[in-house]
C-alpha positions in Angstrom: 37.6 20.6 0.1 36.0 17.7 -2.1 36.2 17.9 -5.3 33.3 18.6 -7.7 32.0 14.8 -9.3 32.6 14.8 -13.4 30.4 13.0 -15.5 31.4 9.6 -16.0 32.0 9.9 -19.6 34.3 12.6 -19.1 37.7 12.4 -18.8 38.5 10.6 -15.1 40.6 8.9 -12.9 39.1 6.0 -11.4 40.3 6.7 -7.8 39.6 3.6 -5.6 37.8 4.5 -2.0 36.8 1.1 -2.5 33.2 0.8 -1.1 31.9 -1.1 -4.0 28.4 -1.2 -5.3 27.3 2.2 -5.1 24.6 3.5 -6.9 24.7 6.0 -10.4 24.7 4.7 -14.2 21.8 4.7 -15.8 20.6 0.7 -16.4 17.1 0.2 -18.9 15.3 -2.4 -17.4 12.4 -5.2 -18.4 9.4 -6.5 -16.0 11.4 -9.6 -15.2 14.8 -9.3 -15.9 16.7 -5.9 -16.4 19.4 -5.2 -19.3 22.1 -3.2 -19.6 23.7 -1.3 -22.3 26.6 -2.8 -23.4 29.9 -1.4 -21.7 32.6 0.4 -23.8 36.2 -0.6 -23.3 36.8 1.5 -20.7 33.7 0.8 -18.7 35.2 -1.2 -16.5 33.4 -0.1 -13.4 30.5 -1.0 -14.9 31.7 -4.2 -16.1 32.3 -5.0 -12.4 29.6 -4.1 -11.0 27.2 -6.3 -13.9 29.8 -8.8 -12.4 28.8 -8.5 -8.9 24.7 -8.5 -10.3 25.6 -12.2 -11.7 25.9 -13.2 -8.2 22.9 -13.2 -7.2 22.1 -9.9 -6.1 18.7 -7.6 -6.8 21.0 -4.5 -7.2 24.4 -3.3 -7.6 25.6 0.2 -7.0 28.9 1.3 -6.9 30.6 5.0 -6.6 34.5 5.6 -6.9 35.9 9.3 -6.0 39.3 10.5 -6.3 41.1 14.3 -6.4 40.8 13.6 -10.6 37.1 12.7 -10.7 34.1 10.9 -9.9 32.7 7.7 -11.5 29.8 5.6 -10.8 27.9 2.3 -12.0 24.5 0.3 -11.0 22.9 -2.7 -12.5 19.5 -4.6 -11.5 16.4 -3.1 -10.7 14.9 -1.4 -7.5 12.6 -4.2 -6.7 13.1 -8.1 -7.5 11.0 -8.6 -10.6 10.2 -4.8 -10.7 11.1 -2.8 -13.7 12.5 0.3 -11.8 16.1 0.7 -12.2 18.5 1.2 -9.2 18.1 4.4 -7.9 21.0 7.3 -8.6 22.7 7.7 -5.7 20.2 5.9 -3.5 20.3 5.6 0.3 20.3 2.1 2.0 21.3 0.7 5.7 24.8 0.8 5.5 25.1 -1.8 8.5 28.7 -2.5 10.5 30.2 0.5 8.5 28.8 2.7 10.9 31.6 1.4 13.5 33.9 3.7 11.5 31.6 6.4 12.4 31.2 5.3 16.3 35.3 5.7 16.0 35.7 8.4 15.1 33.1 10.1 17.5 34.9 8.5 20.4 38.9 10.0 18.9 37.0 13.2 18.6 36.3 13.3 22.2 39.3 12.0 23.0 41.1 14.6 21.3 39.3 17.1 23.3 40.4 15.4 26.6 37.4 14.5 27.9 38.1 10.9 28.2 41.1 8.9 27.3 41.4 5.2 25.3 42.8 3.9 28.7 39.9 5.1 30.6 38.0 1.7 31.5 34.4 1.1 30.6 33.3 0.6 34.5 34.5 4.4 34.6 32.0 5.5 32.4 29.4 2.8 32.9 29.7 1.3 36.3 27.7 -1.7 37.0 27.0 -2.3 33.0 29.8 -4.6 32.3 29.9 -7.1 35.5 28.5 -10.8 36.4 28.8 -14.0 35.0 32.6 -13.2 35.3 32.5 -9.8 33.3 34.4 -6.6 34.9 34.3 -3.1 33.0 37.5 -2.4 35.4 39.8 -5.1 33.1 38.2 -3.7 29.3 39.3 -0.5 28.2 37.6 1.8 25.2 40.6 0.7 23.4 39.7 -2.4 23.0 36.1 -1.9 22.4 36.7 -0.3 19.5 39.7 -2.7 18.8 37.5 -5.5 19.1 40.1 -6.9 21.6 37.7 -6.9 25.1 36.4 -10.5 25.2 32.8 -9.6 25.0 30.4 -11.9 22.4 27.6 -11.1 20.8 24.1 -11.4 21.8 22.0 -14.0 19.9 20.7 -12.7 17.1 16.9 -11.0 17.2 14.3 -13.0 16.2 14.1 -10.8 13.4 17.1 -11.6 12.1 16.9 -15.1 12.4 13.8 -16.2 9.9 11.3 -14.7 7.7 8.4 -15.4 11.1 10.4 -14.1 13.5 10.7 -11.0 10.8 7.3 -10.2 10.1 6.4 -10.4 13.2 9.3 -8.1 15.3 10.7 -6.1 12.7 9.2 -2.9 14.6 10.3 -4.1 18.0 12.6 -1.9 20.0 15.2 -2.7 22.0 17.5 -0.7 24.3 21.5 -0.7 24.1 21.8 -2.0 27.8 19.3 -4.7 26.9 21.8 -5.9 24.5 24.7 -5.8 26.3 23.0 -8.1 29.4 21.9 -10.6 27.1 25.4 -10.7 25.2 26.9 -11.3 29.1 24.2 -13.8 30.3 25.5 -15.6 27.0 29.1 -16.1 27.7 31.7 -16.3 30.1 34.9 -14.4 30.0 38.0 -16.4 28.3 41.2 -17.3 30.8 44.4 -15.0 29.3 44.5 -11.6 27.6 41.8 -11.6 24.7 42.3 -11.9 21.7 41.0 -10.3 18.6 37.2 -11.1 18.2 34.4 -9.2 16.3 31.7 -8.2 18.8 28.9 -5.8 18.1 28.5 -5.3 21.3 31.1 -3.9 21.4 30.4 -0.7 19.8 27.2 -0.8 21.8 28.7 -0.2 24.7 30.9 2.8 22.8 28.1 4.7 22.0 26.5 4.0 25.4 29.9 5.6 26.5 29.5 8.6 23.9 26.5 9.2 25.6 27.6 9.2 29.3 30.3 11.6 28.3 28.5 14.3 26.5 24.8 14.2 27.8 23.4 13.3 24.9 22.1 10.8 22.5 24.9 8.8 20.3 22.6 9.7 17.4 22.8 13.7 18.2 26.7 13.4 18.6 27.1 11.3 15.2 25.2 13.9 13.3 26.8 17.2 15.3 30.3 15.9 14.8 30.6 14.3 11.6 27.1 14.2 9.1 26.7 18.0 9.5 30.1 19.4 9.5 31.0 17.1 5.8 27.6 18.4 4.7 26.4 14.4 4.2 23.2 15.6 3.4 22.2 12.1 2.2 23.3 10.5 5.6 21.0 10.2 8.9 20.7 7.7 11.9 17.8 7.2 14.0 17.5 4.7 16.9 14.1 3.2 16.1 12.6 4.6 12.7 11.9 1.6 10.5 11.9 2.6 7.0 14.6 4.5 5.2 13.2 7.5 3.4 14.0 9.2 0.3 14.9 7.3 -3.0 15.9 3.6 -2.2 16.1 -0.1 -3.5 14.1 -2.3 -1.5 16.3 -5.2 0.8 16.0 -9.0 0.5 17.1 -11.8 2.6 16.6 -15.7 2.5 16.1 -17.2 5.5 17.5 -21.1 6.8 13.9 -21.3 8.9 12.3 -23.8 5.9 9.2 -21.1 5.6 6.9 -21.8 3.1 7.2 -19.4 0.1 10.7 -18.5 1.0 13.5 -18.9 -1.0 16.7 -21.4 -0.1 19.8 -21.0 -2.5 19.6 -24.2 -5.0 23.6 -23.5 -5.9 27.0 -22.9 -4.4 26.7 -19.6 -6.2 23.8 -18.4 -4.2 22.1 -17.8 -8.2 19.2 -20.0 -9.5 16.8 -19.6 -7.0 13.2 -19.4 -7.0 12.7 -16.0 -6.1 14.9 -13.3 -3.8 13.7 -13.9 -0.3 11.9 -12.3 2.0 11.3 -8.2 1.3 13.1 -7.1 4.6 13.5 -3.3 3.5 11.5 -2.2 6.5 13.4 -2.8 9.8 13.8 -1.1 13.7 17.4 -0.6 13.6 17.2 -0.4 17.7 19.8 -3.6 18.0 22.4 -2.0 16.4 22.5 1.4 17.8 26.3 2.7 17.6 27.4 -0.7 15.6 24.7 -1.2 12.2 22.0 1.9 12.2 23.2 4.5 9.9 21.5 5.0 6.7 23.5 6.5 3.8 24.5 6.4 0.0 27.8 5.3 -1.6 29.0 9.1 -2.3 28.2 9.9 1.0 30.3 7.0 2.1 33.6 8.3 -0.3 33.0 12.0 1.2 33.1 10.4 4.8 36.0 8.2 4.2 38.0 10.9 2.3 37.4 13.3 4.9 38.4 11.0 7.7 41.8 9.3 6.5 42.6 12.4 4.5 42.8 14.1 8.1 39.7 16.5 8.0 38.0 15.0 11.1 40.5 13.7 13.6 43.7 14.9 14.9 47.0 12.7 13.6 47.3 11.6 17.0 43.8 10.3 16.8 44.0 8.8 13.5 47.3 7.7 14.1 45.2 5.7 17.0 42.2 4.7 14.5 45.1 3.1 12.1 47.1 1.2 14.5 45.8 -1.8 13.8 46.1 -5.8 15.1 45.8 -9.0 13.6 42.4 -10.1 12.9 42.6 -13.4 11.4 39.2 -14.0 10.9 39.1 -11.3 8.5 42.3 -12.3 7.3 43.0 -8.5 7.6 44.2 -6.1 10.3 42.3 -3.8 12.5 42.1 -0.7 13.9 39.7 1.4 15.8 36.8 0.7 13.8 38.6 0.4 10.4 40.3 -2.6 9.1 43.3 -2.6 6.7 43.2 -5.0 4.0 46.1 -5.8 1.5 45.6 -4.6 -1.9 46.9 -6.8 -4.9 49.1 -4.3 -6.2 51.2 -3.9 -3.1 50.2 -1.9 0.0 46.8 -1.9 1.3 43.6 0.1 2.1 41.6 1.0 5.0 37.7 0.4 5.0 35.0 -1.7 6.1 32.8 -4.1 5.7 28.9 -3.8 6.7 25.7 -5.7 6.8 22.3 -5.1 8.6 19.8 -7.3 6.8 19.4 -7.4 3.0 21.9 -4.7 2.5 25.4 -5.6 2.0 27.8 -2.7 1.8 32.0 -2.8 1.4 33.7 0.4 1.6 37.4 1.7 1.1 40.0 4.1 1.3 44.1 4.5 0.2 45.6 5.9 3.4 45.8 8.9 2.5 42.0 9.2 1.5 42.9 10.3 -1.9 40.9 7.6 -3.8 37.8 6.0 -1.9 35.6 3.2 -3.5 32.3 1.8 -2.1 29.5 -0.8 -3.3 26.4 -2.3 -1.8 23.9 -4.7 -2.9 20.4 -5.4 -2.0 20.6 -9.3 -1.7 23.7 -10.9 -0.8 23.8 -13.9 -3.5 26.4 -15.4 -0.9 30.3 -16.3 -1.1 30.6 -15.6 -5.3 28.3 -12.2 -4.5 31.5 -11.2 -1.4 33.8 -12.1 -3.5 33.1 -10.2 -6.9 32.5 -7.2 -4.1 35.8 -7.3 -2.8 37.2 -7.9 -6.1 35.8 -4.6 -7.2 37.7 -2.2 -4.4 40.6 -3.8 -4.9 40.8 -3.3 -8.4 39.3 0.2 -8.5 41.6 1.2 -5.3 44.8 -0.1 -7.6 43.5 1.3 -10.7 46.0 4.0 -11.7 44.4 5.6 -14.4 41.1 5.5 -16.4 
């Protein structure tokens, strides 16, 4: 079972799970800028995270569990220029980290037999996959989730690309199979065996596959077989709702489009500007159904995590699967099925993921043996120095050996 969160002033082990900038610690905040108290010498959780804030970013939350406690830190306010704090344990798009949960639905299927990593996806989805020299019969569902089929991305929504094209689609919806054709028309297959390549699409096509198998929506199977049986009550995914409910920060993004009011970054630090962006809380999450849609909150993310590597959802044949893992060298990691493993700078490494949809940033982490699981988001990514200081955090958190 999990264990039972301890005050943060109690006595606890800073465990990493390493999926930074959660969102707990209580941070006093003024109209137009937002202070903190100042951090103790053993508040070095919340040192970090005021770290991270520096960056660039609106808000910071963080949340590190372990099997010896619970600790948590947030800095910035709710709103840029706003004098709410960030939310306690507030829920935000947690973007590409949903792959992990797309993962793991697929190993749970395959774990009941019905359907097998070999399986190809023209089995499942004949006639999806093919033209412009695509053929589901040469990509398996291993390398879907591997990121190892070939397949691009589509070009990016308009409302993804600039604050006009965001006002004025952020409610459109789009359908997974209208993703996938316009990812194909895009690109031609590479000669050779492929090699490793981040695609959403990818894990477009998985839940599409999720789907075919079971009769019924990627969404349904994502809440029966993981949300509901780790009681994340916090957690939810919905194909097309726009806004995320319950208590939140709001998201901001600055946009390369030259639109009149918006903000461009006037340093390499992605700090100093002018204001945040472009308010980009409200969003269809339709394009990234099975690859960006779920909403969630750092502890839900550790519980998840915990559960997953710790062996409480998947077989070990499956997660011995999940953590087999290639070279992905534009990571400058490994990956798996939906997880990446990332060196740690004490020695070893960590499995976790990265995720983005938007505004919201998110990194999230796990030892192996889910014992220690870190996670942190922000609400405006202040660029390389705000990835960076995130990264920073779960490594430091996921070696810390005591607190």
């Amino acid at each position: 079972m999990l264990v039972a969160s301890r005050n943060r002033r109690g006595p606890v082990r800073l465990a990493g799970l390493v999926g930074m900038v959660g969102a707990l610690l209580a941070v006093s905040t003024g109209a137009a800028a937002t202070a903190t108290a100042e951090p103790g010498p053993d508040d070095a959780l919340q040192r970090e995270v005021e770290a991270i804030h520096r960056t660039g970013a609106v808000g910071v939350a963080a949340d590190v569990t372990s099997t010896g406690g619970h600790d948590t830190a947030r800095a910035g306010t709710a709103e840029a220029g706003g004098p709410r704090a960030m939310p306690r344990n507030g829920r935000f798009r947690i973007g590409s980290t949903t792959k992990t949960f797309t993962a793991a639905v697929v190993l749970r299927l395959v774990g009941e037999g019905r359907l097998s990593l070999d399986d190809t996806v023209e089995r499942w989805l004949p006639g999806v996959v093919r033209g412009n020299g695509w053929d589901g019969e040469r990509i398996t569902v291993r390398q879907l989730l591997r990121h190892t089929s070939g397949i691009t991305d589509p070009p990016p929504p308009p409302a993804l690309k600039s604050a006009e094209g965001y006002r004025a689609e952020r409610f459109r919806t789009y359908r997974p199979r209208q993703m996938v054709e316009m990812a194909l028309r895009e690109s031609h297959p590479a000669p050779g065996v492929p090699g490793w390549a981040y695609s959403n699409t990818n894990y477009v096509l998985a839940a599409m596959i999720v789907e075919k198998v079971t009769g019924h929506s990627w969404e349904h199977e994502v809440e029966r077989r993981i949300i509901r049986p780790l009681g994340l009550r916090d957690t939810g995914v919905s194909r097309t709702y726009p806004f995320i409910a319950g208590r939140h920060a709001s998201a901001y993004a600055t946009f390369d489009d030259g639109h009149p009011g918006e903000s461009t970054k006037s340093t390499a630090t992605g700090t100093g500007t002018d204001s945040p962006g472009t308010d980009v809380t409200v969003l269809n999450p339709s394009m990234a159904v099975g690859s960006g849609s779920v909403v969630s909150t750092a502890h839900d993310l550790n519980r998840f995590y915990a559960a997953l590597l710790g062996g409480r959802l998947l077989e070990p044949a499956q997660l011995d699967e999940m953590k087999s893992t290639v070279d992905a060298p534009a990571l400058n990691a490994k990956y798996g099925l939906g997880i990446a493993e990332i060196q740690l700078s004490c020695g070893g490494s960590y499995f976790g993921h990265r995720g983005e949809l938007l505004g919201y940033v998110t990194w999230a982490g796990t030892t192996p043996d889910g014992s220690r699981t870190a996670v942190v988001y922000v609400t405006r990514n202040g660029g390389q120095d705000t990835e960076e200081a995130m990264t920073a955090l779960i490594d430091r958190e996921l070696c810390r050996s005591g607190s």
